[in-house]
ROFI-502466 format. One line per field, with one value per residue (C-alpha): residue number from 1; residue in one letter; x negated, y, z negated. Coordinates in Angstrom, 2 decimals, padded with zeros to 5 digits, always signed. Layout:
nr [NUM  ...];
rest [a  ...];
c1 [X  ...];
c2 [Y  ...];
c3 [Z  ...];
This chain:
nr [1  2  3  4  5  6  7  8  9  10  11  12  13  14  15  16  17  18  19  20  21  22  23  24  25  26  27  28  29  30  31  32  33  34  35  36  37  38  39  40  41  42  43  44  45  46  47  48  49  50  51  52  53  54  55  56  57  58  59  60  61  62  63  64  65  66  67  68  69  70  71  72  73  74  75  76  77  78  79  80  81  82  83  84  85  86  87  88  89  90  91  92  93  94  95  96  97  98  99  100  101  102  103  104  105  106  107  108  109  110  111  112  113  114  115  116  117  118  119  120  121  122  123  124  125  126  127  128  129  130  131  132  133  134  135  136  137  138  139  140  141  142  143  144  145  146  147  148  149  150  151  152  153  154  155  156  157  158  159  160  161  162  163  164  165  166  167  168  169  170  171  172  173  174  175  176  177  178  179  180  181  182  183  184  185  186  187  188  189  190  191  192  193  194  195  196  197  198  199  200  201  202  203  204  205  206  207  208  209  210  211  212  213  214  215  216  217  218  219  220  221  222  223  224  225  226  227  228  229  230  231  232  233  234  235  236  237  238  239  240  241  242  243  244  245  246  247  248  249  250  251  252  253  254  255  256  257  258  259  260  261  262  263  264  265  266  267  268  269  270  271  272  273  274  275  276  277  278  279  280  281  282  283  284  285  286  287  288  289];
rest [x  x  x  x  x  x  x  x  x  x  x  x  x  x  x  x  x  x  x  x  x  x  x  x  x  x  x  x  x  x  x  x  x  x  x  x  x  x  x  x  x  x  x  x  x  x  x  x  x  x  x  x  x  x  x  x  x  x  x  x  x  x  x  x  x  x  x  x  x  x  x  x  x  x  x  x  x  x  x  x  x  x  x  x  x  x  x  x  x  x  x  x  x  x  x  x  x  x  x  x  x  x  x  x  x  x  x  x  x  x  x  x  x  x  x  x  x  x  x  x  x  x  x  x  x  x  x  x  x  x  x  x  x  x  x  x  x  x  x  x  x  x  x  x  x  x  x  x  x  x  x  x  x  x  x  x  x  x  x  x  x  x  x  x  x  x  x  x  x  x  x  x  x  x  x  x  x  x  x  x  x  x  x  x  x  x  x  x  x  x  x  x  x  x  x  x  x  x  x  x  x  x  x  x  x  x  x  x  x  x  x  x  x  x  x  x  x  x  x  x  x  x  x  x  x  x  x  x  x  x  x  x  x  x  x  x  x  x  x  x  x  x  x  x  x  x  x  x  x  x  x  x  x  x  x  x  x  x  x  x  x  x  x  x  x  x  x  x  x  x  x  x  x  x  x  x  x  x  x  x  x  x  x  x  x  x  x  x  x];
c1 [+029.39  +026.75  +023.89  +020.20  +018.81  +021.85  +021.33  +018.08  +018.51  +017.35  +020.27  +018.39  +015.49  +013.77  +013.83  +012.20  +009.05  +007.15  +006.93  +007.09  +006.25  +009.11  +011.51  +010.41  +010.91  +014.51  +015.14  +013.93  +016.22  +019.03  +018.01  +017.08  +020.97  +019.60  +020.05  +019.47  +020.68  +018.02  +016.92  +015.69  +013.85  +011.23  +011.07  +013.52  +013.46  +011.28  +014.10  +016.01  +020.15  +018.30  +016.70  +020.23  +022.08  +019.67  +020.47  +024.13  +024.21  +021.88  +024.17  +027.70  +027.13  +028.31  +031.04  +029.33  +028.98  +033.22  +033.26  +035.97  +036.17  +038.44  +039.71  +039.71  +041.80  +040.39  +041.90  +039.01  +039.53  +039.62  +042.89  +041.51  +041.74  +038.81  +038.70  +036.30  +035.37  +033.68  +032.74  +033.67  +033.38  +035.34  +031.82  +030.72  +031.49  +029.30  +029.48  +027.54  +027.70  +026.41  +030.12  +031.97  +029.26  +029.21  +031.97  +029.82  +029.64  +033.83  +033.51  +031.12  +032.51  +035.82  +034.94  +032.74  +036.21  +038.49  +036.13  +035.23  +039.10  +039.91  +041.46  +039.81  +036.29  +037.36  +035.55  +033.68  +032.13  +031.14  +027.69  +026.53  +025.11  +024.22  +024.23  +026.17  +026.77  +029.34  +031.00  +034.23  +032.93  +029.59  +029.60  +031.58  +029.79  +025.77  +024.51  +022.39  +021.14  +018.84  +017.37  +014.28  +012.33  +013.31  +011.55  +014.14  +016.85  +018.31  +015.88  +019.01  +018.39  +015.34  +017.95  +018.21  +014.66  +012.67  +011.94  +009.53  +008.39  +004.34  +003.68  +005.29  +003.80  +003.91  +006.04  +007.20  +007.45  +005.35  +006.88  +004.91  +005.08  +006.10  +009.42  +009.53  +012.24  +014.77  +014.98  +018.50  +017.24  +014.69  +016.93  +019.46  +016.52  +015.25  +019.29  +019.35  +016.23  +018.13  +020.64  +018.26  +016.35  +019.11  +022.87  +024.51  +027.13  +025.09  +023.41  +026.61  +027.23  +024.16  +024.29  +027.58  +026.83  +023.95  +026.31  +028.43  +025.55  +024.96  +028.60  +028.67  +025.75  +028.46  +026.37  +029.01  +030.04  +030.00  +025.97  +025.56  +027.25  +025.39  +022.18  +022.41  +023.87  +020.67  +018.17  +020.02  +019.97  +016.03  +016.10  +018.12  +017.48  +019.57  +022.56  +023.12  +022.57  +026.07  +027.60  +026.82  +027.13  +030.87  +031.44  +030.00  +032.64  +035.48  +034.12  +033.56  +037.46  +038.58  +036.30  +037.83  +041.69  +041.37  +040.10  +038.01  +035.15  +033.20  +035.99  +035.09  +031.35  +031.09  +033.37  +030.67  +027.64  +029.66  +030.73  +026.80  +025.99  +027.64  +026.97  +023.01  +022.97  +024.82  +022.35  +019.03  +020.78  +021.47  +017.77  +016.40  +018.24  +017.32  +013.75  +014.14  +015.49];
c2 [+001.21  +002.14  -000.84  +000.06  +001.08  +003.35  +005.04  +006.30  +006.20  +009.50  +011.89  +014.78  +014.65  +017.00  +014.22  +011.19  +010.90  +008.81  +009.49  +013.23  +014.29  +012.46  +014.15  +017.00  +016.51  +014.95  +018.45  +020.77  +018.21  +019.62  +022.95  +023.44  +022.37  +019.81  +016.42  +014.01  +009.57  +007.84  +004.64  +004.31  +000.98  -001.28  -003.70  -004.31  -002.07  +000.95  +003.34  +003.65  +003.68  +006.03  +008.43  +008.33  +009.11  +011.76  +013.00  +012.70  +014.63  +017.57  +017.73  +017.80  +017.76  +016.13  +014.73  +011.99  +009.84  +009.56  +006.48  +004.32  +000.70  +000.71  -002.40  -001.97  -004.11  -004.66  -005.63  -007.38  -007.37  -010.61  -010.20  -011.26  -009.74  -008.86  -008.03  -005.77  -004.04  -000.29  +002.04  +005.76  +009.12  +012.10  +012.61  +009.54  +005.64  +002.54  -000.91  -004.26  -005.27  -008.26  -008.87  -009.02  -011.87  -012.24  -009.13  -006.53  -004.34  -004.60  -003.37  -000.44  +001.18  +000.98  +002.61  +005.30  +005.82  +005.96  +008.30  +010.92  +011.04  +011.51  +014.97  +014.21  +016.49  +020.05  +022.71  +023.91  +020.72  +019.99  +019.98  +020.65  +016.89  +016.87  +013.11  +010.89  +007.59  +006.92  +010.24  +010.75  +010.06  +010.65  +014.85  +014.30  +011.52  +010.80  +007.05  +006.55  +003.24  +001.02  -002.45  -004.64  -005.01  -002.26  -004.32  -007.27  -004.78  -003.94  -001.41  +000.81  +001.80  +004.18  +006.43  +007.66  +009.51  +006.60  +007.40  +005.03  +005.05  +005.19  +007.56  +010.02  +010.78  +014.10  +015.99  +019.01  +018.61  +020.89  +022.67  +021.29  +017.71  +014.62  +013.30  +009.29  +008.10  +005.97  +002.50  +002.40  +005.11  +003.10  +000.05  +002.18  +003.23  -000.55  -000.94  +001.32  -000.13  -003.80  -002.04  -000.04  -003.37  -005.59  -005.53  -008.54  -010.47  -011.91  -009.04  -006.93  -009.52  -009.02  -005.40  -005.26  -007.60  -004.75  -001.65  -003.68  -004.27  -000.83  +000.12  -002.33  -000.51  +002.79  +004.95  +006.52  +005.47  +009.25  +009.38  +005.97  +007.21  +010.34  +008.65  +006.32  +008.64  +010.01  +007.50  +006.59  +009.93  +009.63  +006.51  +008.18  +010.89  +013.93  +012.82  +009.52  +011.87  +014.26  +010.89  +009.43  +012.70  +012.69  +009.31  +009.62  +012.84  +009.90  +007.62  +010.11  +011.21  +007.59  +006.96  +010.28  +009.40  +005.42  +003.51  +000.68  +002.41  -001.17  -001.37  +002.10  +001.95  -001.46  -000.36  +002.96  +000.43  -002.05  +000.93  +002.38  -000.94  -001.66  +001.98  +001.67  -001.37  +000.01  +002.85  +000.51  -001.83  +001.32  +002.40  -000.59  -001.25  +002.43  +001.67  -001.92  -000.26];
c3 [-027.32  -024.60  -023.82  -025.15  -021.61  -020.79  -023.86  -023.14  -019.02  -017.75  -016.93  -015.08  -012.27  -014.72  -017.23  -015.19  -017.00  -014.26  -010.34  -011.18  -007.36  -006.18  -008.14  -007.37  -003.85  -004.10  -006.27  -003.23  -000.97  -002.73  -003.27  +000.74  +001.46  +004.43  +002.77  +004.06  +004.13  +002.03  +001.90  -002.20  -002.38  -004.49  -006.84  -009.69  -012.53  -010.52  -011.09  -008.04  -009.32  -011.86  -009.73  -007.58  -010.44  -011.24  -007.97  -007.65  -011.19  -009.81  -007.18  -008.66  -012.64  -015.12  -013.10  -011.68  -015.04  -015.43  -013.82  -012.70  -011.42  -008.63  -006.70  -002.84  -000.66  +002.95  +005.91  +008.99  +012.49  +012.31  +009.96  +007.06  +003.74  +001.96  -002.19  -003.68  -006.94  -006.71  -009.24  -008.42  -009.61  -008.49  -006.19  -004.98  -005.02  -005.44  -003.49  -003.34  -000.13  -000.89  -002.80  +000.46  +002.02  +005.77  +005.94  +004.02  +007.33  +008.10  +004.21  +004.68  +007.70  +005.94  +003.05  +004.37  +006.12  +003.93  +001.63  +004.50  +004.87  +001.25  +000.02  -003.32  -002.47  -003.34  -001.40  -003.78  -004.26  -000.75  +000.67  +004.47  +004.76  +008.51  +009.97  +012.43  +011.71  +012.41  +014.16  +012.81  +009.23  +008.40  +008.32  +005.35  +003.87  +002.89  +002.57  +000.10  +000.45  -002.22  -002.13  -003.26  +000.04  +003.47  +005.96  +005.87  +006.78  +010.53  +012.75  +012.54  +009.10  +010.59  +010.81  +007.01  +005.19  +004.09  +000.61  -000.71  -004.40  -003.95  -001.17  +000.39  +003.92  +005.80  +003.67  +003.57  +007.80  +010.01  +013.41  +015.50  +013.46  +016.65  +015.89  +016.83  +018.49  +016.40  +017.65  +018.58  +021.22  +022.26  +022.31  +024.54  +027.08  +027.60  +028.37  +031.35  +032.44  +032.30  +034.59  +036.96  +037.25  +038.43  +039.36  +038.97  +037.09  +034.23  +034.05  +033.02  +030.72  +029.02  +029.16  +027.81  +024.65  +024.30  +024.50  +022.23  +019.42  +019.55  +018.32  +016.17  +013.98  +014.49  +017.29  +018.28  +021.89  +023.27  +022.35  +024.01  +026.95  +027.21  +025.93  +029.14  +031.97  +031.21  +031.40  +034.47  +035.98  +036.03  +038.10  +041.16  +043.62  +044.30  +046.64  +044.19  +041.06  +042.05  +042.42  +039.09  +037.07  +038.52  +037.72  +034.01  +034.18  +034.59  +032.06  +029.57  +029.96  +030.26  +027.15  +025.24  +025.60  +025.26  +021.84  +023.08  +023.51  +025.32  +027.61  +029.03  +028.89  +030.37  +033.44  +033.86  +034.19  +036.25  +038.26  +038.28  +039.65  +042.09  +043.76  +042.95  +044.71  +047.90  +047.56  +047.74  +050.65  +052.54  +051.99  +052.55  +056.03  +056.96  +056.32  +058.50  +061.56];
């Protein structure tokens, strides 16, 4: 026996009676074969586990409404053990975070990879979702995040297509349209700045609780450490560029075979440092005498 408001819960985008434009744009995202991570949110009761399921069901079909209540296990780093209920499809699989408290990330990362590295998808049920976050899971998997109020989450969430229930703004996109940087590449540039700026102990320190927050929100460590060789690159001249380009080279192998990706990237800025600082004494005494 089915509840009232399931009963008569729109099944179809074709069948939302209200916010007609957007569901006509969430039914060209899926036609067009791009889709994007999307952040759904707005006040309780606006529709947005409806319009998902709308979406899910365009996608897949009727599949998506067996569900299942499965009970996930979770181990922390911290060794703890962490219980959690899910509902799942053969398609797709819905958390709380909010069940798991102060752990929800430990939970999220976990399940987005132990779904990306499930044999359950059959090919001809996959779709080309393009994303990265994090690396080794997310070509596999698409987020498709909903709450009451966006601006209280993390900056990082910039990442997904804000979708937001009253406007829709600039869309389709243009050629030509300027593409804002995300903050987590702004966050990485004021970084290397910290790092051109000063070389000292505390200032690793800082730098490295920095590189850390950044894998901690899953960018994967080979984008920060191309993101930053980068930005660093700009701040040297030619002879000190060769050297730093062959030192990334290292880092990035060191970074490739090992699995603590901090380890690695804070020994290629403490490494960076300590040469850019020989390089501006040198220059410096040159200039003097």
């Amino acid at each position: 026996m089915s509840l009232w408001v399931d009963k008569y819960r729109p099944t179809s985008l074709a069948k939302l009676d209200y916010h007609k434009d957007q569901a006509n744009q969430l039914k060209n995202l899926v036609q067009c074969g791009d889709f994007p991570h999307l952040l759904v949110y707005g006040p309780s009761g606006a529709g947005k586990k409806t319009r998902i399921m709308c979406l899910l069901r365009e996608l897949y079909g009727a599949g998506v409404e067996k569900l299942r209540i499965e009970h996930q296990s979770i181990v922390a780093p911290s060794k703890k053990k962490i219980e959690i209920n899910t509902i799942a499809s053969n398609y797709h699989l819905e958390v709380n975070p909010s069940d798991a408290g102060n752990s929800d990330r430990v939970v999220i990362q976990e399940l987005i990879k132990t779904v990306a590295q499930s044999q359950q998808i059959q090919s001809s049920t996959q779709r080309e979702f393009k994303g990265k976050y994090p690396a080794q899971a997310i070509s596999v998997v698409t987020l498709c995040l909903i709450c009451n109020s966006a601006p209280s989450l993390l900056p990082q969430v910039s990442l997904v297509n804000k979708l937001q229930f009253h406007i829709f703004f600039r869309y389709p996109f243009s050629a030509d349209q300027d593409i804002p940087e995300t903050d987590w590449e702004v966050y990485l540039r004021e970084t290397a700045n910290a790092i051109v700026s000063q070389q000292s102990p505390q200032r690793l320190l800082e730098v490295r609780a920095r590189l850390y927050e950044l894998l901690t929100h899953c960018i994967p460590p080979e984008i920060i450490m191309k993101g930053l060789v980068s930005e660093l690159l700009s701040n040297c001249d030619g002879h000190l560029k060769a050297d730093v380009a062959q030192m990334a080279a290292y880092y990035e192998h060191r970074l490739q075979m090992g699995n603590k990706a901090i380890y690695h990237l804070e020994a290629f800025v403490a490494k960076f440092m300590a040469i850019y600082k020989k390089f501006m004494e040198d220059g410096l005494d040159n200039f003097m005498f």
